[in-house]
N, C-alpha and C positions, 0 to 999 in steps of 0.2 A: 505463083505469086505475081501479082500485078507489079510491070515498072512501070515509074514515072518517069520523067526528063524537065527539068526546068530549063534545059539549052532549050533557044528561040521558043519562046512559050509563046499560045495565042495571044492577040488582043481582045478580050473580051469588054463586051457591051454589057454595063452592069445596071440594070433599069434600077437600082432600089438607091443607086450612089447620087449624091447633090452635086452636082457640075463634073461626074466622072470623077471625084473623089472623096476619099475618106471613107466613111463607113458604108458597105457594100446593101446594109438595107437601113439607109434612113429617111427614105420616104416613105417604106413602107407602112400600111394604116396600121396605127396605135389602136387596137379597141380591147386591151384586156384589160387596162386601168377602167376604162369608161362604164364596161360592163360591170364592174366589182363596185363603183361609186354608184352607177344605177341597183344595183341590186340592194345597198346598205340602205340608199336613200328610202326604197320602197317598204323596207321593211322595218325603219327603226319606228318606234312610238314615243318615245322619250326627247330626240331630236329638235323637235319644232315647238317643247313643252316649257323650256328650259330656256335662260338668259346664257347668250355664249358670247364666249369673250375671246379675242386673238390675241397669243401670245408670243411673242418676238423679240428676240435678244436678251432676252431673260429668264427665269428658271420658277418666278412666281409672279402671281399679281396681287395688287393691294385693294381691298374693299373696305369704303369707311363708313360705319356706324355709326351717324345722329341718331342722341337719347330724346327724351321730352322734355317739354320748359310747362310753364307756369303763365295763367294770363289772370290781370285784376285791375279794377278799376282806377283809375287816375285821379290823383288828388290834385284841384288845381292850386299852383302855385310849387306844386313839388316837382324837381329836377327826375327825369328819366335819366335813369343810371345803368341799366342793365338789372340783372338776377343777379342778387348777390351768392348765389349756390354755384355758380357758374355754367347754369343750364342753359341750352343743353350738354348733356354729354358728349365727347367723341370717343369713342374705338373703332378698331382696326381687326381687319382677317385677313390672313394673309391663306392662297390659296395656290399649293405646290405643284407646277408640273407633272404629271402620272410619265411613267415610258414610255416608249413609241407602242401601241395597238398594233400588233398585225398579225394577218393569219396567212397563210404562205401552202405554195405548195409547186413543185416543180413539175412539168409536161416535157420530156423527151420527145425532140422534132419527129424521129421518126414513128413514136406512137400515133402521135398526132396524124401522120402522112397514111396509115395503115387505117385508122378509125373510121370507120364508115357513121360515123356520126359527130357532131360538132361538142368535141372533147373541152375545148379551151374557153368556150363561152360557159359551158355548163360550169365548170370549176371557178372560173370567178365569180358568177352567180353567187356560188356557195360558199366561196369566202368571203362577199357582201352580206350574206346572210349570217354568219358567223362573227364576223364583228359588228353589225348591228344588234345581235342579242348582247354580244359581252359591254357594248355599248350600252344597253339597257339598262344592264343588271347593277352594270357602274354607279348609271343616275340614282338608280331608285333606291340603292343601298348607301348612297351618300342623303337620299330626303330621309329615310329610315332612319339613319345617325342623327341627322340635324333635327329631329321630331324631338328626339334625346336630352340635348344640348341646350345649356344656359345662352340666354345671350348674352356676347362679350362688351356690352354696353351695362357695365355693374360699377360703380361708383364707390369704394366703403364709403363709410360713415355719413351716408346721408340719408332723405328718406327713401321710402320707397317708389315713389311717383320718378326719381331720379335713374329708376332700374328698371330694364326695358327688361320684358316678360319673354325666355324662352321657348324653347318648342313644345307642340302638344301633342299627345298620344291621345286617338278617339280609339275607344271600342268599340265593333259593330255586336250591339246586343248581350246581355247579359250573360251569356253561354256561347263555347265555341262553335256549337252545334248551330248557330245563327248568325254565323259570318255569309252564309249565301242568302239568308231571310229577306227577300224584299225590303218587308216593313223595316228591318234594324238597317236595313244599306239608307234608305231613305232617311229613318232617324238621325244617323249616323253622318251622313252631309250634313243636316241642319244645324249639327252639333259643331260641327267643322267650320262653318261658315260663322257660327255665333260665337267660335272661339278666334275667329281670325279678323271678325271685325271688333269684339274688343282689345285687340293686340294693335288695333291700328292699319292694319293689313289693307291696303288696297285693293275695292273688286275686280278690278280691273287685269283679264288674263289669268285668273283663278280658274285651274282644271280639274277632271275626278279621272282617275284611273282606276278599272275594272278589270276585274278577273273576268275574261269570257263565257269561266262556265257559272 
């Protein structure tokens, strides 16, 4: 059995310590964060697709919905008063915090010291890779809902021009047999796009996402 002795201990020289003290490795290079940020970045698709927003000291955020008005010609001699409908509309969406995202995974020093290959980069790689997809799946199954969904710009009792048109479900092709058909993928934008400019929809930063096969 190995003894120790803490009477008169060496001084040791701790290259990883900031001024000779505190933590024995904190200058040590940080690159397992860095690798797992490069790895997620390379791989998300949904990422750069999407409006993102930072949220801080708070648990949600607020988005407000302007409905549409009404324009007509001017009578001269008559007072501008406003719409008497009280168009446009406002509402509101409020939009919840999710948990913290993370995929994890722990490396025993001495594994790593025995590996004849670079164990620690490889694994954050792959948990960049793995929250990049759950990343993914998140967005695209939040446009899937919202494709769904009324818009929360609905007014009762008034007309219709006051209620902003929800989301829309395109089909590719009359049959499911024709969700990879060219012709109906083609069709199938144009359909998209003719339904997103009578919605009002700006062209502006309009995507398509495709399945690769």
């Amino acid at each position: 059995m190995a003894f120790q002795s803490s009477v008169n201990p060496a001084q040791l020289t701790r290259g990883g310590q900031l001024n000779a003290a505190g933590d024995a490795r904190a200058l040590y290079l940080k690159l397992f964060s860095g690798e797992m940020f490069k790895g997620f970045q390379n791989n998300t698709i949904a990422r750069d697709l999407v409006m993102k927003r930072t949220l801080k000291n708070g648990k949600s955020l607020q988005f407000i919905y302007t409905g549409r008005t009404s324009a007509e010609y001017h009578t001269p001699g008559n007072s501008i008063l406003g719409d008497g409908d009280g168009r446009p509309p406002v509402a509101e969406k409020t939009i919840t915090c999710d948990d913290l995202l993370i995929s994890s995974a722990f490396v025993y020093e001495l594994d790593e010291v025995l590996s004849h290959y670079d164990l620690r980069s490889e694994i954050s790689r792959k948990i960049g890779y793995a929250l990049a997809e759950k990343y993914d799946r998140l967005i695209f199954r939040a446009l899937a809902k919202g494709a769904r969904q009324a818009s929360p710009v609905v007014k009762a009792g008034t007309p219709a021009t006051m209620r902003e048109p929800g989301g829309t479900q395109i089909q590719v092709g009359a049959t499911a047999d024709k969700a990879f058909d060219a012709t109906s993928l083609v069709s199938a934008f144009y359909d998209a796009a003719a339904a997103m400019d009578e919605k009002g929809v700006s062209q502006d930063g309009r995507v398509g996402v495709l399945n690769p096969r």
